[in-house]
N, C-alpha and C positions, 0 to 999 in steps of 0.2 A: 259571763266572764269566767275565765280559768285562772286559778293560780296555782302556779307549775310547785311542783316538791323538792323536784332537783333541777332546775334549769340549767342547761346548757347552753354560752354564746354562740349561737348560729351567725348573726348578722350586725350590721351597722348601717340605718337608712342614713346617705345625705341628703343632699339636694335632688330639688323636683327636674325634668330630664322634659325636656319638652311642654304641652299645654292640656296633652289628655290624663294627665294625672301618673304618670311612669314617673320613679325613682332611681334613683343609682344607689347602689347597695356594696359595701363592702362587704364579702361574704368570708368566714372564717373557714371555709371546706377545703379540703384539698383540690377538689375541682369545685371550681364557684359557679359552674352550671348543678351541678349536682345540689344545690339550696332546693329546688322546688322538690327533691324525692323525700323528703323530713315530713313532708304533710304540710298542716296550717305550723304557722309561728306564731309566737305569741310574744308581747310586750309584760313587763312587770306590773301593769298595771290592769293587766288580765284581758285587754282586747285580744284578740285571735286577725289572726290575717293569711289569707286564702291567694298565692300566688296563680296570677291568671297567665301570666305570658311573661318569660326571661331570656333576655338576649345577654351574652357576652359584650363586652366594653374592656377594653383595655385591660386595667387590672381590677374591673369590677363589673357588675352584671346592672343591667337596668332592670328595672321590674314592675308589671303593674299589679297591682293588690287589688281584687275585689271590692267593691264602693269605695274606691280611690279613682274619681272621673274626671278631673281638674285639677290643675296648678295650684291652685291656691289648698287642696284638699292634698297635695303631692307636701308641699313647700310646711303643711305642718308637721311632717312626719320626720323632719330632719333632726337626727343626730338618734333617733328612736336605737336604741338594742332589743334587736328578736332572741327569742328561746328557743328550745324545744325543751321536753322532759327527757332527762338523760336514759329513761328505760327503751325511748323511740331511735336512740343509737344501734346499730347493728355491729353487735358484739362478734358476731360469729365471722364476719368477715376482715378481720383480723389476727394480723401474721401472730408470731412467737414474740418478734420483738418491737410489734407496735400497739398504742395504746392511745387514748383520746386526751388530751391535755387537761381537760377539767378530773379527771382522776388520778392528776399530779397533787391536786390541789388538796394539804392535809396529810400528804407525807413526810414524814421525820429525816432532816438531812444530817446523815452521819460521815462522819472519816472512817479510815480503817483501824483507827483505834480507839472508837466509839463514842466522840468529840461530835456533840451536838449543836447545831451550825442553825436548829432553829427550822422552824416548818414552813412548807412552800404555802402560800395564802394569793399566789396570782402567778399565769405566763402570759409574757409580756412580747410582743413584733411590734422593734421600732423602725425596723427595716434593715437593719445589718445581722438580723438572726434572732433568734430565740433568746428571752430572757428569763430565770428563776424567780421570784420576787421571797427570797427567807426572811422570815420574821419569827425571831426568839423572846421569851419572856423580857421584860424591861429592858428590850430593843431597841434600833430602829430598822426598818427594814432594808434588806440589802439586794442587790442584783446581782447573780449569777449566769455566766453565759451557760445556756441548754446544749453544751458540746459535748463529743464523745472523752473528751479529754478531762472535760470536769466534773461531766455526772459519768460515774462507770459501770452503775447498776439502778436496775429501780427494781422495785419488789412492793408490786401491790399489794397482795395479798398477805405481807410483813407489814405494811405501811413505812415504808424507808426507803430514801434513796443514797447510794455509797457514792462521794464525790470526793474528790482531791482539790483539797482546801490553797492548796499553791495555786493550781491551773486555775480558780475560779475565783481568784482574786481575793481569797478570805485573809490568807496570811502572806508577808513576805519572803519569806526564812522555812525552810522547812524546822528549824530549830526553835522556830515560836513553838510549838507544838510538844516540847519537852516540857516536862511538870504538872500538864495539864491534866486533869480527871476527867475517866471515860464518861459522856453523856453529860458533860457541864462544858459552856463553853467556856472559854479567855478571856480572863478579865482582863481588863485595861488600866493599865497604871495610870 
């Protein structure tokens, strides 16, 4: 059994796909054929799984898993999240301005006038697009749409992302934003 260091979501198994033991899989890739080039995946709970054979479906891939030989052996596998180790991502084949979403995760959301909006701790597809999930000290967590309009920069290697707190639904007024201290958020009357 393996337990990853940095795990990255690769997958979501649902439901079993037939009677030899194939799954259908919600795959997080940009091409969801492209799952089987990661290697094995791994479960949280350190099982390894060795894709044997993946067919496109729709908007998701079927898949059979090595000693995954039956239905009933398919059907426990539902709702499972695969990993990989975030060092087995392929860094180099990455533009200027693209980046893996798990390395969102834990950067400092600022304004341009250095109004902290609280650090990203999850991205979210509920199917109308890309969601931020910020969460600031004695919070609650908020959601951010991942647009060009309301993140304007991200800066890994800063740890910080520059958003525009109107477009992303933080404030309504752009004159909420007067009085406020750089690096503190708004209090709430």
């Amino acid at each position: 059994m393996t337990k990853l260091e940095n795990p990255v979501l690769m997958a979501t198994i649902g439901g079993a796909q037939g009677i030899r033991g194939e799954v259908r899989v919600k795959a997080y890739t940009a091409d969801p054929t492209a799952l089987g080039d990661y290697g094995h995946l791994h479960s949280m709970d350190g099982r390894a799984f060795e894709i044997l054979e993946l067919r496109e479906m729709k908007n998701m891939v079927v898949v059979r898993f090595r000693g995954i030989n039956d239905r009933n052996a398919a059907e426990a596998l539902n709702g499972l999240e695969l990993y990989i180790e975030r060092d087995n991502l392929p860094d180099e084949e990455l533009e200027d301005d693209e980046f893996f979403y798990a390395d969102l995760e834990g950067l400092e959301a600022y304004d341009d006038q250095g109004v902290s909006y609280g650090t990203v701790t999850g991205v979210f597809d509920f199917g109308a697009g890309d969601l931020l999930e910020l969460k600031g000290p004695g919070k609650r967590p908020v959601l951010i749409p991942f647009s060009e309009t309301s993140v304007l920069e991200i800066d890994l290697e800063a740890g910080k992302l520059l958003i525009d707190p109107l477009a992303a639904g933080l404030i309504d007024d752009p004159d909420d934003l007067k009085g406020l201290t750089p690096g503190k958020p708004k209090k709430k009357k």
